[in-house]
Backbone as CSV, one residue per row, in Angstrom:
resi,resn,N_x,N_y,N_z,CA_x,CA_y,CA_z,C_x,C_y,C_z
1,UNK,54.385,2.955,73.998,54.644,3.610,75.263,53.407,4.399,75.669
2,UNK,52.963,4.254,76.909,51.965,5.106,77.459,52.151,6.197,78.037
3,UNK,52.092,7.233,78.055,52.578,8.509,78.581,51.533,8.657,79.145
4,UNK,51.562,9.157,80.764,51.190,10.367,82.245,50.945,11.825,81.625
5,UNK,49.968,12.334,82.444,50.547,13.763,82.611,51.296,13.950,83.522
6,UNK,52.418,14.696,83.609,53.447,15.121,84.430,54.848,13.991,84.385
7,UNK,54.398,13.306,83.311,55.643,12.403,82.726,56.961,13.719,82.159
8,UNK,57.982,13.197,82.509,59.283,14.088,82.136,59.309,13.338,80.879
9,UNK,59.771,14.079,79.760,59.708,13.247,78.086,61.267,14.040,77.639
10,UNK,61.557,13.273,76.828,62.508,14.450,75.886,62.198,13.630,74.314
11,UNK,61.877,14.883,73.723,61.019,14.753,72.331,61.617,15.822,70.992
12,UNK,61.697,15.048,69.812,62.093,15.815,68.790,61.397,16.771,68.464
13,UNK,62.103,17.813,68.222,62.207,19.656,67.745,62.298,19.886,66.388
14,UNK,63.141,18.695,65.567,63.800,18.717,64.672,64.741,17.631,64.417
15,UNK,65.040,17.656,63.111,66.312,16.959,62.556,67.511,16.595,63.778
16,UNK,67.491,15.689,64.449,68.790,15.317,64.764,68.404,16.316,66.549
17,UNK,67.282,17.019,66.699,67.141,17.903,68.036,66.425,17.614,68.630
18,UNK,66.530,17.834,70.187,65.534,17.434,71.306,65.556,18.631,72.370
19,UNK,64.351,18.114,73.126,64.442,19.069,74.379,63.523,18.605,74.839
20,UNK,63.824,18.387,76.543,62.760,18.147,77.412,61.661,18.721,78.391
21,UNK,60.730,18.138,78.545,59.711,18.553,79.359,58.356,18.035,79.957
22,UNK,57.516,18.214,80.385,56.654,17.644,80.981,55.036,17.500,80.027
23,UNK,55.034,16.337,80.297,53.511,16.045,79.520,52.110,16.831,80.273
24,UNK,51.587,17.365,79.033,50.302,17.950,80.025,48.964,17.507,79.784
25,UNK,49.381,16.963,77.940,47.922,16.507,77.871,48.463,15.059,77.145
26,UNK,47.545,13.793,77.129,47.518,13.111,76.718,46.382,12.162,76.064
27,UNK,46.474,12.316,74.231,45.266,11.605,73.490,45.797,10.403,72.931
28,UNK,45.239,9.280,73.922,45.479,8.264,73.230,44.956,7.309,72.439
29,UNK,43.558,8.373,71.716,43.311,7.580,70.371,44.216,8.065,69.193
30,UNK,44.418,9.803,69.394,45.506,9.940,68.587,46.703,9.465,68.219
31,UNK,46.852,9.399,69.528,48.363,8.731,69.988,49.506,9.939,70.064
32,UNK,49.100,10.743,70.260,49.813,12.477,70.391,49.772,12.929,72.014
33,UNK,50.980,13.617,72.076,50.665,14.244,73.854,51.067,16.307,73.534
34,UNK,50.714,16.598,74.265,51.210,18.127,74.632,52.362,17.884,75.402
35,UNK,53.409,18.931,75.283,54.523,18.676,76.782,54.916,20.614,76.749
36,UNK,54.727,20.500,77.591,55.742,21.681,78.420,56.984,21.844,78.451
37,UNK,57.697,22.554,77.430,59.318,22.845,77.558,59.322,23.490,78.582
38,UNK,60.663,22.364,79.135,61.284,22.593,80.461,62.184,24.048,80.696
39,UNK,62.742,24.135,79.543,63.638,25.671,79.163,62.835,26.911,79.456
40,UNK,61.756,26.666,78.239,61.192,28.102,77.894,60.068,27.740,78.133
41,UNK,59.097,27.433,78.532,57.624,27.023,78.759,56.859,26.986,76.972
42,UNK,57.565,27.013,76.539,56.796,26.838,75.000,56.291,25.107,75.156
43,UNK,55.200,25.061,74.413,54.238,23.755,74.167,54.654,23.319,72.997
44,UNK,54.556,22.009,73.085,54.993,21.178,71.609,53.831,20.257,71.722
45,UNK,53.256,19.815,70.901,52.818,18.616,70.091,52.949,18.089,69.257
46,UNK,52.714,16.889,69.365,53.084,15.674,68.375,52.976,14.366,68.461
47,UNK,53.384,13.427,67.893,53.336,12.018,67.923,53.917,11.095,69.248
48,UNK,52.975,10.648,69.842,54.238,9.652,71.356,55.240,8.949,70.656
49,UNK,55.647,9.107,69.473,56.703,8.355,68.803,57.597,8.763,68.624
50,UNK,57.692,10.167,68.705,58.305,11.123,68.789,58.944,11.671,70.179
51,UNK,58.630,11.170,71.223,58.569,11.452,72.499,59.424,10.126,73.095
52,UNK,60.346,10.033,74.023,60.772,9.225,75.056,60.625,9.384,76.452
53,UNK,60.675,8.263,77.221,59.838,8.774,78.945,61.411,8.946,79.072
54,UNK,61.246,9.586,79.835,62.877,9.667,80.981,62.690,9.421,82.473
55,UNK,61.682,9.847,82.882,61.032,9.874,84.396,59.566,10.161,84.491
56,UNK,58.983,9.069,84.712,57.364,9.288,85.124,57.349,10.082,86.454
57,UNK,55.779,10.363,86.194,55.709,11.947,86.580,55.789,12.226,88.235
58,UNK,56.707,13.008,88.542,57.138,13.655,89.894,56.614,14.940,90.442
59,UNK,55.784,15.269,89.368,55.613,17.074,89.565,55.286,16.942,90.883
60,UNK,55.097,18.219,91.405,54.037,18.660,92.579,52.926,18.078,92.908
61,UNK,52.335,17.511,93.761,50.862,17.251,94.506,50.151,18.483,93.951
62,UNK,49.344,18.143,92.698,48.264,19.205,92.369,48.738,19.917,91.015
63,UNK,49.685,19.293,90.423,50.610,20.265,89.605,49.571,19.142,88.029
64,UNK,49.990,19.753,86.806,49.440,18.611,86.036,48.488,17.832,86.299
65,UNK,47.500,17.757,87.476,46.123,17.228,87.958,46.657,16.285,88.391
66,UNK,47.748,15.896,89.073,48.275,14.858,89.864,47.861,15.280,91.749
67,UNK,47.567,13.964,91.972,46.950,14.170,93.580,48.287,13.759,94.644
68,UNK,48.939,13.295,94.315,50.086,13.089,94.886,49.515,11.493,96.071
69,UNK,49.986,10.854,96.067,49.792,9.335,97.152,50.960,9.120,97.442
């Protein structure tokens, strides 16, 4: 899976836990993204394997370095 910035994800926390939010950074030699909890603005990283898309990215025109078209 290729992940956006400003991709909506919901990604494991834990054992059996998730929570969603928005991608901000994405390394894809690592193969790891940053995301933005949607709840609490806390940052997670980790593995895109770890991560599912739910909705590619909608943010704002300018939000996440998206230009909006």
């Amino acid at each position: 899976m290729t992940f956006e910035r400003g991709d909506l994800v919901e990604y494991q926390t834990g054992h059996g836990e998730y929570a969603t939010g928005r991608v901000t950074v994405v390394n894809h030699a690592d193969e790891t993204v940053e995301v933005e909890d949607e709840d609490d603005g806390s940052t997670w990283s980790g593995l895109m394997d770890y991560a599912t898309l739910l909705e590619k990215g909608r943010s704002p025109a300018g939000e996440y370095g998206l230009t909006g078209s």
